[in-house]
N, C-alpha and C positions, 0 to 999 in steps of 0.2 A: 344493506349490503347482501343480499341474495340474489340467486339466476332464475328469472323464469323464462323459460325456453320450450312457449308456447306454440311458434311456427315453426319450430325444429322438425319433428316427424312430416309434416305435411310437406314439405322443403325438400326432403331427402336429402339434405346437403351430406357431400361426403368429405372426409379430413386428411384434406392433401401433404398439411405439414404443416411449420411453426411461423412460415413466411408469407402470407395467400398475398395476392396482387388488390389494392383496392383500387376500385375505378374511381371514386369520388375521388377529385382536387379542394382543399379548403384552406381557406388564408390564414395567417397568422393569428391576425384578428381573432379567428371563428376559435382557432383552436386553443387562445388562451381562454375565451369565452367559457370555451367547455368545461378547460382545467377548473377554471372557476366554481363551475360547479358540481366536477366532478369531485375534487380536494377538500371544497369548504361546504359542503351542501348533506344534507339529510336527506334521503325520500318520504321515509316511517315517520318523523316528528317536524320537520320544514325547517327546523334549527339551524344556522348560518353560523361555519366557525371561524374565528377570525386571526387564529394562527395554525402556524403548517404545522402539519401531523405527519412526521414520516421516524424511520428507525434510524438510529444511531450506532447500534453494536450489532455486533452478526446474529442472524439468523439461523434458527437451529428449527429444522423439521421433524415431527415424530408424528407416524402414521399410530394408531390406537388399537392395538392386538393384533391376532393373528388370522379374522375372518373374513378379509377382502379377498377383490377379484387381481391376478397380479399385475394385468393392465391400469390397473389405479397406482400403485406404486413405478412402474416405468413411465406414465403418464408425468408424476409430480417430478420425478428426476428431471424428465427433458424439460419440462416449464420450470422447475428450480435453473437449469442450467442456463435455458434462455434467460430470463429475469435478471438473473447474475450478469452475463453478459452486458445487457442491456443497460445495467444500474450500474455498475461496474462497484456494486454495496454484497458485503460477504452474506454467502448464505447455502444451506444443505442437507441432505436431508440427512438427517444426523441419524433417526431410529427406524426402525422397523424390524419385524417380527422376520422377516428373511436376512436384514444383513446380520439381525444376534444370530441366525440357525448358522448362514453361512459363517459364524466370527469374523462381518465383515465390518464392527463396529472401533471405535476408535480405543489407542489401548488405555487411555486416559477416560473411558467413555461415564458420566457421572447424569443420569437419568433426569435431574434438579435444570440439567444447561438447556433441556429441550424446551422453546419458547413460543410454538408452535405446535396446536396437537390436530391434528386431523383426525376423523372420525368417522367410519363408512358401518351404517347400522341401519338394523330393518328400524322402518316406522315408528312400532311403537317400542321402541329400547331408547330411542333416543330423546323423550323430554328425561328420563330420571338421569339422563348417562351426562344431559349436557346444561338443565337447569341451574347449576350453580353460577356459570359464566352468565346469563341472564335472570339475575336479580334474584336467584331462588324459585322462580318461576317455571313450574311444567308447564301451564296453562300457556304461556307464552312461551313458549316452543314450541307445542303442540300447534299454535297457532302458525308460528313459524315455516314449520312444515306443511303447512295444509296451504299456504300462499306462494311458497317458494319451493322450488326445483332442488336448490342447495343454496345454502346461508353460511353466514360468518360474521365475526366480532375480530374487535381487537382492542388492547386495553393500554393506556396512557397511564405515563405519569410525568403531572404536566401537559406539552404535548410529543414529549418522546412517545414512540410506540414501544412498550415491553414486552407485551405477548400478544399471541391469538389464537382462533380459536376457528376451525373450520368443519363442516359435517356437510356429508355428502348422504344421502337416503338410498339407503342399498335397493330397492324399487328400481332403479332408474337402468335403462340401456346403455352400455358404454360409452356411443356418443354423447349421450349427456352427460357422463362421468366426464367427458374429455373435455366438455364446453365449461364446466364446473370447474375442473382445476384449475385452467385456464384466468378465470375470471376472478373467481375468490382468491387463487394466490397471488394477482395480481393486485386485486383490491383492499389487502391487510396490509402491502406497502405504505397506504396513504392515499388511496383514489378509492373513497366506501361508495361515493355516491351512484345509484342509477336514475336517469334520466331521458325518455323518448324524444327530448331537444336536443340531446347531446349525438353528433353522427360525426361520420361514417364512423361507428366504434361498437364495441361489444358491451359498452356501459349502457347500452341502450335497449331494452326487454324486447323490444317489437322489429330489431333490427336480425337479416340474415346472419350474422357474421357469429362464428364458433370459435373463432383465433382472433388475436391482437392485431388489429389493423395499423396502418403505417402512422394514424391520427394518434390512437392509444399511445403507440409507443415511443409518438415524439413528446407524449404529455409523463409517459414512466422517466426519460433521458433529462427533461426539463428541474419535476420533483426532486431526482437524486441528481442533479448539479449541486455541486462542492459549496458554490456559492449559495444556494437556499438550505437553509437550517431548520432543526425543528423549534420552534416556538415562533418562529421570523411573523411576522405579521402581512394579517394575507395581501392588503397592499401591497406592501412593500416586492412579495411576494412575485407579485404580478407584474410588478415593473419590471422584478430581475429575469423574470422569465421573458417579457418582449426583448430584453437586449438580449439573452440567448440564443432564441430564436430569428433572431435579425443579425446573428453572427452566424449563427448555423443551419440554418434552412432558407431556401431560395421561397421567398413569398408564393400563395398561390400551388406549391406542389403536391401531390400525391406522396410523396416521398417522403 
């Protein structure tokens, strides 16, 4: 569950907004395909999982001190907001180091509820800052970062999702801050996996795309339907998502 975002600079792609137009058309077929192995699949260990992983209680964001750029924080508000939207599942960005200056936090506000921590740190601050969430391991972080653009975790119990856990490598140019947010906030929903079979989508390392394509976000509306749960079994899973899809999308579209 990390971005590399290798034909970015060479691409010069620029970031029109939260909506871009895809030209690819793909069938329902393809795009349960995908879900398939976007939801239940591994890239790092090939691991196959066989029940759905997605959250159940609200989501709470907290950005990690006070030495980001403040485009990383407007950046996560508008993808928190889209997300929301989209899933129609609670979620916010509950901390950050500007809404305490401004006291723009809640007056209930209890630092324990934030279950989300996002992290924007030079290179080397970030195996000691973020090794606990990966096994105790600096070694593997550090490795982490030397392979990926910006990574992320997120941790079950069972297969509810409880928390997670996101770092971004302060290195990076803003549009890759903005392809980052995008992706990994997207992807601690329940969709870890990347895949260069999986198109037209941003789950995909080697593909143009910087924003959630109309493919991604029919596979985000699919996951957080009412009717799929977390532990449901991925079969099962699959089934409910073709009758979804064959009540809500017109075979064949872009859309």
């Amino acid at each position: 569950m990390g971005r590399c975002l290798k034909f970015l600079a060479l691409l010069g792609l620029g970031l029109a907004g939260p909506w871009p137009a895809t030209a690819e058309t793909f069938s329902n077929d393809q795009l349960l395909r995908n879900f398939d192995i976007v939801a239940f699949g591994n890239e790092y260990t090939g691991r196959r999982y066989e029940s759905v992983r997605k959250w159940a209680g609200p989501i709470r964001f907290g950005i990690q001190g006070g030495k980001y750029p403040t485009y990383l924080e407007r950046y996560v508000v508008q993808v928190i907001g889209d997300l929301k939207r989209l899933t129609g599942h609670p979620m916010e960005l509950y901390y950050s180091f500007r809404k305490q200056k401004t006291k723009q936090l809640p007056r209930d506000f209890d630092p324990k509820k934030v279950n989300v921590i996002l992290f924007y740190l030079p290179d080397e601050q970030i195996p000691k800052a973020v090794a606990k969430y990966w096994d105790g391991s600096e070694a593997k972080v550090r490795e982490m970062v030397r392979v990926s653009t910006c990574f992320a975790k997120f941790m079950t119990k069972g297969s509810t999702i409880k928390a997670a856990v996101v770092v971004f490598p302060a290195r990076h140019p803003q549009e890759y801050i903005r392809a980052c947010v995008v992706e990994e906030l997207t992807q601690i929903l329940g969709l870890p996996n990347d895949s260069n079979g999986v198109r037209p989508s941003i789950f995909n390392d080697g593909s143009k795309y910087m924003e959630l394509t109309h493919h991604d976000r029919w596979m985000l509306r699919l996951l957080y339907d009412k009717s799929i749960t977390p532990g449901m079994p991925r079969r099962e899973a699959i089934n409910i998502g073709r009758l979804f899809l064959e009540r809500h999308r017109k075979p064949g579209a872009g859309q």
